[in-house]
C-alpha positions in Angstrom: 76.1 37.2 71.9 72.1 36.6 71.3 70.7 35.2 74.0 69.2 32.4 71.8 71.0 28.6 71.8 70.3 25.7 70.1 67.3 23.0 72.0 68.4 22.4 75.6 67.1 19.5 77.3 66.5 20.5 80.6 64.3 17.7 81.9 67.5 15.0 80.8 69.8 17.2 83.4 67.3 17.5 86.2 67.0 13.9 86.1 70.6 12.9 86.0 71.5 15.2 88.5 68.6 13.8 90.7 69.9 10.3 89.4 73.0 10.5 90.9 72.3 12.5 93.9 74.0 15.5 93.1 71.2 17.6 95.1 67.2 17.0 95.9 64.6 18.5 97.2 65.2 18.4 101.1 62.2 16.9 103.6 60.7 14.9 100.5 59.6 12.4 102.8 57.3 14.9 104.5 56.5 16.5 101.0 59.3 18.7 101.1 59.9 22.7 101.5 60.1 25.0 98.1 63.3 26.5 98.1 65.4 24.3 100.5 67.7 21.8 98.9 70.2 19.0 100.1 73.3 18.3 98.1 74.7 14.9 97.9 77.9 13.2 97.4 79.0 14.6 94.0 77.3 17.8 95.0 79.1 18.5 97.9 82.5 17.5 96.4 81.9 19.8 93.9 80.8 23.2 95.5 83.9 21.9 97.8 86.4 22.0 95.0 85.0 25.3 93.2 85.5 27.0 96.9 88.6 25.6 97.0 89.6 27.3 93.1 87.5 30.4 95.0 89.9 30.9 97.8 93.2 30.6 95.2 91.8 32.7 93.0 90.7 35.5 95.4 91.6 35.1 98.9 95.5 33.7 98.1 96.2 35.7 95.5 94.5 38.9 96.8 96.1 38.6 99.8 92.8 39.1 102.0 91.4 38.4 105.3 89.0 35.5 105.8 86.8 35.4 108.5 83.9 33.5 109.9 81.0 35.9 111.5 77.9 34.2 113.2 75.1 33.4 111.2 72.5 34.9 113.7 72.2 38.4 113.9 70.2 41.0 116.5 67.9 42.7 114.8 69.4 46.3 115.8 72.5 45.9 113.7 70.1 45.0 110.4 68.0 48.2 111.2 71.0 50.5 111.1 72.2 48.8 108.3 69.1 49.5 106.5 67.8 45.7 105.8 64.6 45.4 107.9 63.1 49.0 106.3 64.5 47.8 102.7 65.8 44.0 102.1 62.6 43.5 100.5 60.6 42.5 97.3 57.2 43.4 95.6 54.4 40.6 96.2 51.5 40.0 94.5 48.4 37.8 94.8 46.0 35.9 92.8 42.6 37.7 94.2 40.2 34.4 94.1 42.9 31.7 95.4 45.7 33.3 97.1 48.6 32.3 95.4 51.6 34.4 95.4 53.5 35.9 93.0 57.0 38.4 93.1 55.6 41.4 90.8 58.5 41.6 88.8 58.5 38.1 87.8 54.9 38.2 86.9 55.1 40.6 84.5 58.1 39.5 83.1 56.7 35.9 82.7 53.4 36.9 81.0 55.1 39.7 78.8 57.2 36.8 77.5 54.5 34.3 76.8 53.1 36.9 74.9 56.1 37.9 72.6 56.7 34.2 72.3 53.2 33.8 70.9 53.4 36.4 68.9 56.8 34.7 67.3 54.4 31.4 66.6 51.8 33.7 64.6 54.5 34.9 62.8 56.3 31.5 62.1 59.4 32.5 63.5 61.5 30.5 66.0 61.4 30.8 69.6 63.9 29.7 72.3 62.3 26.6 74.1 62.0 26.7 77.9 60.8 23.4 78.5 60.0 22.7 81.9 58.0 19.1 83.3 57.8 20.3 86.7 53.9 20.6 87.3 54.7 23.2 90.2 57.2 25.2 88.7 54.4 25.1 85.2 51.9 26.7 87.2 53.9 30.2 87.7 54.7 30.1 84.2 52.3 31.6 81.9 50.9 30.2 78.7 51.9 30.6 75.3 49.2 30.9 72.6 49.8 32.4 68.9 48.8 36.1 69.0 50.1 38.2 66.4 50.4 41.4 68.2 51.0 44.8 66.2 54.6 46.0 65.9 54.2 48.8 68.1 52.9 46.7 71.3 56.0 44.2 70.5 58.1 47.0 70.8 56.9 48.2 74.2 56.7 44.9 75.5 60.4 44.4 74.6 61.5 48.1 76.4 59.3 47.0 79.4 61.2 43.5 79.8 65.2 45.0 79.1 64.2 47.8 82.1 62.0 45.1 83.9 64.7 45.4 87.0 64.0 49.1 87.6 60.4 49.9 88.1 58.9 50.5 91.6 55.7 48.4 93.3 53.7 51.0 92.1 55.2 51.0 88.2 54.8 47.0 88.3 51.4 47.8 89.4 50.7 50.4 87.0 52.0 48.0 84.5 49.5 45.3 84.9 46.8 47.0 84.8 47.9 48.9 81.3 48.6 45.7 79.8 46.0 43.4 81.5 48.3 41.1 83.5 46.1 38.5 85.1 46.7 35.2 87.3 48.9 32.6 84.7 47.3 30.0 85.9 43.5 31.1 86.4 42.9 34.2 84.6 41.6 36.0 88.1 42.7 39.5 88.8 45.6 40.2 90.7 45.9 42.7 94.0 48.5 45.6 94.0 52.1 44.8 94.7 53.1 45.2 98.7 56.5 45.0 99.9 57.3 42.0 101.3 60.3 41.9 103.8 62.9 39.1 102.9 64.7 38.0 106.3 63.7 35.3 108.3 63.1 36.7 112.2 64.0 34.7 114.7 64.6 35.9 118.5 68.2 35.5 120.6 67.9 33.7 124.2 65.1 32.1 126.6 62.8 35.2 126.9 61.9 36.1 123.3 63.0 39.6 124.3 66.1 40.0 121.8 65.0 40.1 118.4 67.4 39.0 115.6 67.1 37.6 112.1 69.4 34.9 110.4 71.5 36.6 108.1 70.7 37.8 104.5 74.1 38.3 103.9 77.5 38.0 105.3 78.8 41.4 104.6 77.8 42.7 108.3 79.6 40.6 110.3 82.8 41.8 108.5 82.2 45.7 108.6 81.3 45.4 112.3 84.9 43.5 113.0 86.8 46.6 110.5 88.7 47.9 113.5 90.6 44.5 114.1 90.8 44.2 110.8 92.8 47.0 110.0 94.8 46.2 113.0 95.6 42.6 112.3 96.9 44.5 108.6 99.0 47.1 110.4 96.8 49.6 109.4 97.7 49.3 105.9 95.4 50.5 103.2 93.9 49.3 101.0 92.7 45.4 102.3 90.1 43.0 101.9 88.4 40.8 103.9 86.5 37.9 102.9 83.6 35.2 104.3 82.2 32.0 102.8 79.1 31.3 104.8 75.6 30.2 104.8 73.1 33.2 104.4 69.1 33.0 104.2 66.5 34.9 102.2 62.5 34.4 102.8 62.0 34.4 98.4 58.0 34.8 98.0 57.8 32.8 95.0 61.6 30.3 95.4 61.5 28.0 91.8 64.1 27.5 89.3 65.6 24.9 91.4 69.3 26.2 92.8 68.3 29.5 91.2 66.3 30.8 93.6 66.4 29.3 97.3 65.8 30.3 100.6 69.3 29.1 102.1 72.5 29.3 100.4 75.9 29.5 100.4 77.6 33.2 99.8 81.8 34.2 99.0 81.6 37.7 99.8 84.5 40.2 99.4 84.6 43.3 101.0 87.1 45.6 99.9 88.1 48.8 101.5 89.7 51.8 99.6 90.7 55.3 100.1 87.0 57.0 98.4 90.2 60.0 96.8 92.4 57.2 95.4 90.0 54.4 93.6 92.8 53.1 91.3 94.1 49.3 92.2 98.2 48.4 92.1 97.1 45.7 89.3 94.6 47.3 87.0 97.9 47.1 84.3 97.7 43.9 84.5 94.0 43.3 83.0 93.1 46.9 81.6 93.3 45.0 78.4 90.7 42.4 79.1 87.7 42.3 77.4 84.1 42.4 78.9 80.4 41.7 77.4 78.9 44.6 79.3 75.3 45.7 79.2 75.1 49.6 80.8 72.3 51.0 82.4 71.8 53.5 79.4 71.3 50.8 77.4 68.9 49.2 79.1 66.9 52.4 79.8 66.7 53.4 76.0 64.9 49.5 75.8 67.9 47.8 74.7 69.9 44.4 75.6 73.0 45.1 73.3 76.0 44.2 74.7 79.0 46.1 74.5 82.3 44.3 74.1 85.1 46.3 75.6 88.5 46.6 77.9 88.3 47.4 81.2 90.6 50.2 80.7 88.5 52.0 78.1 85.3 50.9 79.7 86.9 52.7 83.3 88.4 56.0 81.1 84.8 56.5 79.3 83.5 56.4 83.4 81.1 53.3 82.0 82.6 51.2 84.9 83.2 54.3 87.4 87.0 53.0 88.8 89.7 51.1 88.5 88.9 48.8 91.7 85.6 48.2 90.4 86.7 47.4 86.5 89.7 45.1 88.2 87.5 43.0 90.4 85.1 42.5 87.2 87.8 41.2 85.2 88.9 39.0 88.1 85.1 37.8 88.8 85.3 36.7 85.2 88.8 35.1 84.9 87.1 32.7 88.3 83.9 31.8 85.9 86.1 30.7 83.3 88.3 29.1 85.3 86.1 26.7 86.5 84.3 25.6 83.4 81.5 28.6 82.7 81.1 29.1 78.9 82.8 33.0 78.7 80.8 33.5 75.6 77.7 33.3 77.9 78.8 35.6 80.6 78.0 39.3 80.7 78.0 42.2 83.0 75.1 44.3 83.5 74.7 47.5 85.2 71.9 48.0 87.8 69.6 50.8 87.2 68.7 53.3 89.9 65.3 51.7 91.2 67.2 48.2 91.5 70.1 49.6 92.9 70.3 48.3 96.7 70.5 51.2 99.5 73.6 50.3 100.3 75.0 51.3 96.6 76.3 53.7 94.2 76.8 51.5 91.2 76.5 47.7 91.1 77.3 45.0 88.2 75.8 42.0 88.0 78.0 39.3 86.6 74.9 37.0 84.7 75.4 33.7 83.3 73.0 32.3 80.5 71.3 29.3 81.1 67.9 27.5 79.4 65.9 29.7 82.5 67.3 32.8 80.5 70.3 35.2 81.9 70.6 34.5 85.8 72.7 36.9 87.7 75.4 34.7 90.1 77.9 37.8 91.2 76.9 40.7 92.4 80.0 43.6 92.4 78.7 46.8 94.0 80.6 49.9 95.3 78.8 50.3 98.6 80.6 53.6 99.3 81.5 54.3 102.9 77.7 53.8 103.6 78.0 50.5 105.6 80.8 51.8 107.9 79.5 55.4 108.6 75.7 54.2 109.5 77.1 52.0 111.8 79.4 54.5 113.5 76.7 56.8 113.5 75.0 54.7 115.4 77.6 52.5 118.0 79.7 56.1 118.4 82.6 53.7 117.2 84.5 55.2 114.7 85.1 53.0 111.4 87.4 55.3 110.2 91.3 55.0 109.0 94.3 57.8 110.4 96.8 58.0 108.2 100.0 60.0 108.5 100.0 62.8 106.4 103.8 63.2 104.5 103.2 66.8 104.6 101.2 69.2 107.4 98.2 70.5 105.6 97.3 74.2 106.5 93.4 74.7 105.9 91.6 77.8 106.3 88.5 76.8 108.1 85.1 78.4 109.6 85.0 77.1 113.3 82.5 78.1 115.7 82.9 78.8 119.2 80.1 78.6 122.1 79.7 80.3 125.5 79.9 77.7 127.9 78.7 80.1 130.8 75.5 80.4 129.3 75.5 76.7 127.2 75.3 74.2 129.9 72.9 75.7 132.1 70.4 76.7 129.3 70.9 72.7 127.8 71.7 70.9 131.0 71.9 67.2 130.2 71.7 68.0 126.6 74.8 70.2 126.8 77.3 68.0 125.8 75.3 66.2 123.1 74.2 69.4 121.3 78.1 70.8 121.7 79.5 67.4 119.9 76.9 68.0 117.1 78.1 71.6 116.4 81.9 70.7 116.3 81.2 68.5 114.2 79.4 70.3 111.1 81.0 70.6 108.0 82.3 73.8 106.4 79.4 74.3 104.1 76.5 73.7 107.1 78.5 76.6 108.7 78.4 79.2 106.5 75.0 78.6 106.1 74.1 78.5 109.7 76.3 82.0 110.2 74.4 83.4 107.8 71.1 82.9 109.7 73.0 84.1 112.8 74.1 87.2 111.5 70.7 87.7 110.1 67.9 86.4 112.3 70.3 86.2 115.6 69.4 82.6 115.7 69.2 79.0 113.7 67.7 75.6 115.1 69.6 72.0 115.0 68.3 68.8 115.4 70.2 66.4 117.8 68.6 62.8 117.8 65.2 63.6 117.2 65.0 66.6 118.7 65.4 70.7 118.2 67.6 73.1 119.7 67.3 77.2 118.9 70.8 78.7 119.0 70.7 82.5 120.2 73.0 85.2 119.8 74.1 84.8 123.2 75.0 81.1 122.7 77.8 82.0 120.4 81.1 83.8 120.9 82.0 83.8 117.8 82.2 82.8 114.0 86.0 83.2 112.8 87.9 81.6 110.3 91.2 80.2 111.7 93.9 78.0 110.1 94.3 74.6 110.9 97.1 72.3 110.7 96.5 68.8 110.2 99.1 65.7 110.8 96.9 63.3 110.3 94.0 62.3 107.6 91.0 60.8 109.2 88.4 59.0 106.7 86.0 56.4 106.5 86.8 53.9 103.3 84.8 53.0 100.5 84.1 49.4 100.2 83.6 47.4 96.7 82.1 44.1 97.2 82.0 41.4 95.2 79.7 38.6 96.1 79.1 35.5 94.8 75.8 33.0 95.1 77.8 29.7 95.1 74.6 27.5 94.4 73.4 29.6 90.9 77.3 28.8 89.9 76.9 25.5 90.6 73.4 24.9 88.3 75.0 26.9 85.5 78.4 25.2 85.9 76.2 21.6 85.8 73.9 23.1 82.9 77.4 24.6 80.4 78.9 21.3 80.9 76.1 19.1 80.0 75.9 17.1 77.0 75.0 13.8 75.4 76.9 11.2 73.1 75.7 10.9 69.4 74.8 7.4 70.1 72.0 7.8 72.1 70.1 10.3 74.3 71.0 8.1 77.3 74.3 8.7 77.1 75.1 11.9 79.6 77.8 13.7 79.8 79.2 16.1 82.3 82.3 18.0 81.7 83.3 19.3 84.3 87.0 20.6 83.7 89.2 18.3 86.1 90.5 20.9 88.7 86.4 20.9 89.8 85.2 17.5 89.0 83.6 15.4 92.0 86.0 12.5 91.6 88.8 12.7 89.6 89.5 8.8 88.3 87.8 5.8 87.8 89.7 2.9 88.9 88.4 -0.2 86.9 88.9 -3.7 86.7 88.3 -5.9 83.7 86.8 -8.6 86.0 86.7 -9.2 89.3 89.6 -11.7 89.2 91.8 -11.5 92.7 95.0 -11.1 90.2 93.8 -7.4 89.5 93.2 -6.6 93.5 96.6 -5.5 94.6 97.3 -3.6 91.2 93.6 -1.6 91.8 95.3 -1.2 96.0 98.6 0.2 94.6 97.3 2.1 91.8 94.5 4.1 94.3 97.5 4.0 97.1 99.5 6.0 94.6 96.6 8.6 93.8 96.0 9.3 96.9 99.3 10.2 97.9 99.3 12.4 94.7 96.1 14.2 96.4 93.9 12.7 93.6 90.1 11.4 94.3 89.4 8.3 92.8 86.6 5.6 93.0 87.2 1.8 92.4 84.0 0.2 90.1 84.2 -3.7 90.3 80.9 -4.0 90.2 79.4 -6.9 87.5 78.5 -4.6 84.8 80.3 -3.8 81.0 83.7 -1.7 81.6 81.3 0.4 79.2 78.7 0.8 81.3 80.5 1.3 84.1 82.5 4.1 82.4 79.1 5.2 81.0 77.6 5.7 85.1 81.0 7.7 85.6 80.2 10.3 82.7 77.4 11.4 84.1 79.2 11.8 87.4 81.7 14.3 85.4 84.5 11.9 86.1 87.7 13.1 83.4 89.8 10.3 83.8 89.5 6.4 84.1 92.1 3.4 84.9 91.3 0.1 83.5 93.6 -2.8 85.1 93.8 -5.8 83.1 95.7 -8.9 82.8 98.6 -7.2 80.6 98.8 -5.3 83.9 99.3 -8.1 86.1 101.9 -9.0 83.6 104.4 -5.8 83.1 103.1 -2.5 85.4 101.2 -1.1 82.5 97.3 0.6 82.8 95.4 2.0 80.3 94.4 6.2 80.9 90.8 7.1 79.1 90.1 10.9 79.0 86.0 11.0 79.3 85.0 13.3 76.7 86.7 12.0 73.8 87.0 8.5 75.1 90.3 8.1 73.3 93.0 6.4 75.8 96.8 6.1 75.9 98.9 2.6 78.1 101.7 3.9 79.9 103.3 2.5 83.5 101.9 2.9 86.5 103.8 5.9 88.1 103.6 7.4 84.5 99.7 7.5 84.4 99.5 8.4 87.9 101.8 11.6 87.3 99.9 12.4 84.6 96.3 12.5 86.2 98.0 14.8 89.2 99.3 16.7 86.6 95.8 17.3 84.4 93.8 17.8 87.7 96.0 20.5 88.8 96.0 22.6 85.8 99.6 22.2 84.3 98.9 20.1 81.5 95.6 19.2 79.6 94.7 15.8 77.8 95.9 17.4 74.2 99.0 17.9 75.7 99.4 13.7 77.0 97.4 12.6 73.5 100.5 14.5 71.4 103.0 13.0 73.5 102.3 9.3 74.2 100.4 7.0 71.4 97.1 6.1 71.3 95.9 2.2 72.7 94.1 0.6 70.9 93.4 -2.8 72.1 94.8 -5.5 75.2 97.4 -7.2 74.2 97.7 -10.1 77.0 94.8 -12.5 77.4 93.9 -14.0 80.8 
């Protein structure tokens, strides 16, 4: 699909959401902090009902393991895992005032003002990205109408669909080729410099134990593997999964829920056998089709999408397994599920520059929104990098022991060493230099007999340091066949993970619309499985006749494990319905006097307005049965008949 949608009023959401106190800025009173948010009410019930459709959907259905892992973290187990040498970002500065800027973004930003001026010179339309915010204006650069010659438009356009994959140094390369100044000012800009994105913190009274707060959850479940794989019996494959607060330092945090400094993460981790990738259900979406955006692509200076199965997408090694092409499918059955527009959904590849240290391949499930595509799910195959750099370093082996069915005989080059001579020439090295030797592969062997056999000696290195191995060392170098029982390897792991707030905006964004009769007139909605509050319970006045109608009626809902709110507030039934709209509520209740009279409420259905009268016990089944999925509103208007007007006056 093109990336281009008709005029979104941005400005008209922000305020209804800040309206009705689905989030805002946190601290406002003391100015507030860029990139920390509170949610409210309606927010809160929200994310709590799409976590709720997450857990279903992945963690009940998947059969996984859900833990809880602290939030705080020493600082040794993010070094191993390679986060305080690499979680980081390219940062930029405006040379005359300070202000920073992420490189990437910069670049991107101007490149695009540029093209879109270019589009005004040329009297060709341009995809508004309106945006009232005086802060978030000032990182935005501006638009004036510059014809620019084909040829520079066509370079801009290869920069910005690769924009992901170029270096500090590229980004820095690239703004001095193409004159990228300060948006706001016009003054140069310094060279990019990595900027680190954890928050450090220290552990305990002396300040002695560094840690950071978490950028992820991921390492909390690979350090508790072992029990994992216990608690399952050992069986493979498994997943575990975490929903959890993480925190990342963003230099530049804008775009309201897009880009924060604390968030809320579902992260899978799924371990496999690295020889056997395939997945038990891949039959059961191979014919799904994806909107997927490959690296290739992107590196030829392209954006077309490619709509395809996951089975041929998996055969033509575009997605590289099974696993990987399953859990994509399953990532975007979720965003469907609970209201995301699937013709604005694709799946881009990461290219290798972007690529975290931790993966091999990664797709980025990206959601369209008036900000441009956002990326909301990450799905990476992490390999068995996670588990083996931290059993490298703990001496705790991550690793699964499987039976084999059948012995397997191998014909293996094993060295053997003179311990006579070995420990006294090593001393307390001995054993550390031993333990390295037994453990190299076949291929570091046959390379280190070779030396042996030619130079009577080859040097290791053991934690830092190097040890010459003499002739006299070494007994022997002989092949010798092994039998093996058991199969000892560490798993591969593909992770999905999900940023809960981006899901949220672009949920709230997809759902948003107005009535024809007025701009006023918002509407969220939301589908009814994820909406805050499910029914409006509303009287006609506030005669005491309707009270213990509105007590039975909400009595009744509740049982049926359906939120509802009663309005018997002063204002119009229509404005009180209206205030509900925005809140996404699907379903209203109006009690009457006709109530009073025979049992009888009146059902609305928000976003055509139409309503049907039916019993009490009737509507109430109904609304359980639309909120959980079974029926929808199409299904209740082509059964029962419309309503049209009261029939009983007070």
């Amino acid at each position: 699909m093109s990336a281009a949608e008709p005029a979104f009023n941005r400005p008209a959401l922000e305020q209804l959401l800040g309206k009705r106190f689905f989030y805002a800025p946190a601290f406002s009173l003391y100015g507030g902090v860029a990139g920390l948010y509170d949610y409210g009410p309606p927010g809160c019930a929200l994310q709590a009902n799409v976590l709720d459709i997450w857990r279903k959907h992945f963690v009940l259905e998947e059969d996984m393991l859900e833990v809880d892992c602290s939030i705080m973290t020493p600082a040794e187990v993010l070094k191993t895992s390679g986060h305080v040498d690499r979680f980081s970002d390219w940062m930029c500065k405006d040379l005359k005032t300070g202000e920073i800027f992420r490189a990437d973004h910069l670049v991107e930003n101007v490149l695009e003002a540029r093209l879109d001026g270019d589009k005004i010179a040329r009297n060709a339309p341009i995809e508004t990205k309106a945006d009232k915010d005086e802060k978030k204006k000032k990182k935005a650069a501006k638009v004036t109408a510059v014809r620019l010659e084909d040829s520079v438009v066509q370079t801009y356009k290869e920069i910005l669909a690769q924009i992901d994959n170029y270096s500090g140094p590229e980004l820095g390369e690239l703004m001095r080729t193409h004159q990228i100044k300060s948006p706001e000012t016009g003054n140069d800009i310094s060279e990019p410099v990595v900027f680190n994105l954890m928050f450090a913190s220290s552990i305990g009274p002396t300040g002695q134990f560094p840690g950071f707060l978490r950028p992820e959850t991921a390492q909390g479940q690979f350090l508790n593997f072992k029990r994992l794989l216990e608690f399952n019996n050992d069986r493979m494959p498994f997943a575990s999964a975490q929903i959890g607060r993480s925190f990342r330092n963003e230099i530049s945090p804008r775009e309201g829920l897009l880009r924060v400094r604390e968030f809320t993460m579902a992260e899978i981790e799924h371990y496999v056998d690295p020889a056997k990738k395939d997945h038990s259900r891949f039959s059961e979406v191979a014919d799904y089709k994806l909107s997927i955006l490959p690296a290739s692509v992107q590196l030829s200076g392209k954006t077309d999408l490619l709509n395809i199965t996951v089975r041929e997408a998996v055969e033509k090694k575009i997605i590289d397994n099974q696993t990987l092409g399953y859990f994509l499918v399953r990532i975007h059955m979720f965003l469907t599920k609970i209201g995301i527009n699937p013709d604005r959904i694709r799946f881009r590849q990461h290219m290798a520059n972007e690529m975290a240290h931790y993966a091999c391949d990664c797709w980025d499930a990206e959601i369209h929104t008036s900000y441009g595509w956002k990326e909301c799910v990450g799905c990476a195959d992490r390999s068995a990098y996670d588990l083996t750099v931290h059993t490298n370093k703990t001496g705790e082996k991550l690793v699964v022991r499987e039976r084999l069915p059948e012995p397997l005989v191998e014909e293996k080059l094993q060295l053997e060493i003179n311990k006579k001579v070995f420990g006294p020439r090593f001393k307390k090295d001995a054993k550390a230099v031993e333990e390295h030797l037994a453990a190299l592969d076949e291929n570091t062997l046959v390379g280190l007999k070779k030396s042996h056999d030619e130079a009577g000696t080859f040097a290791i290195n053991v934690n830092g340091s190097s040890f010459d191995i003499t002739k006299d060392l070494i007994t022997s170098f002989e092949r010798v066949s092994i039998t093996t029982h058991i199969r000892e390897y560490t798993p591969n792991v593909i992770e999905p993970s999900f940023g809960i707030g981006r899901i949220l905006y672009c949920l709230m964004e997809h759902v948003y619309w107005t009535r024809p009769e007025g701009e006023a007139r918002g509407v969220l909605s939301f589908p009814p499985v994820v909406a805050p509050t499910k029914c409006l319970l509303v009287p006609l006045s506030t005669n005491e006749v309707f009270v213990p109608i509105l007590n039975k009626v909400s009595a009744q809902l509740r049982r049926s494990g359906v939120s509802s709110k009663i309005d018997d507030s002063g204002a119009s039934i229509g404005r009180r319905y209206a205030r509900n709209d925005e809140l996404g509520t699907p379903f209203g209740i109006t009690v009457d006097f006709q109530s009073a009279q025979d049992d009888t409420i009146t059902l609305r259905e928000r976003d055509s307005t139409k309503q049907i009268r039916e019993k009490i016990e009737v509507v109430v089944d109904l609304v359980k049965e639309m909120c959980e999925g079974k029926i929808t509103w199409a299904d209740v208007s082509a059964k029962y008949p419309a309503f049209v007007s009261q029939e009983v006056a007070e």
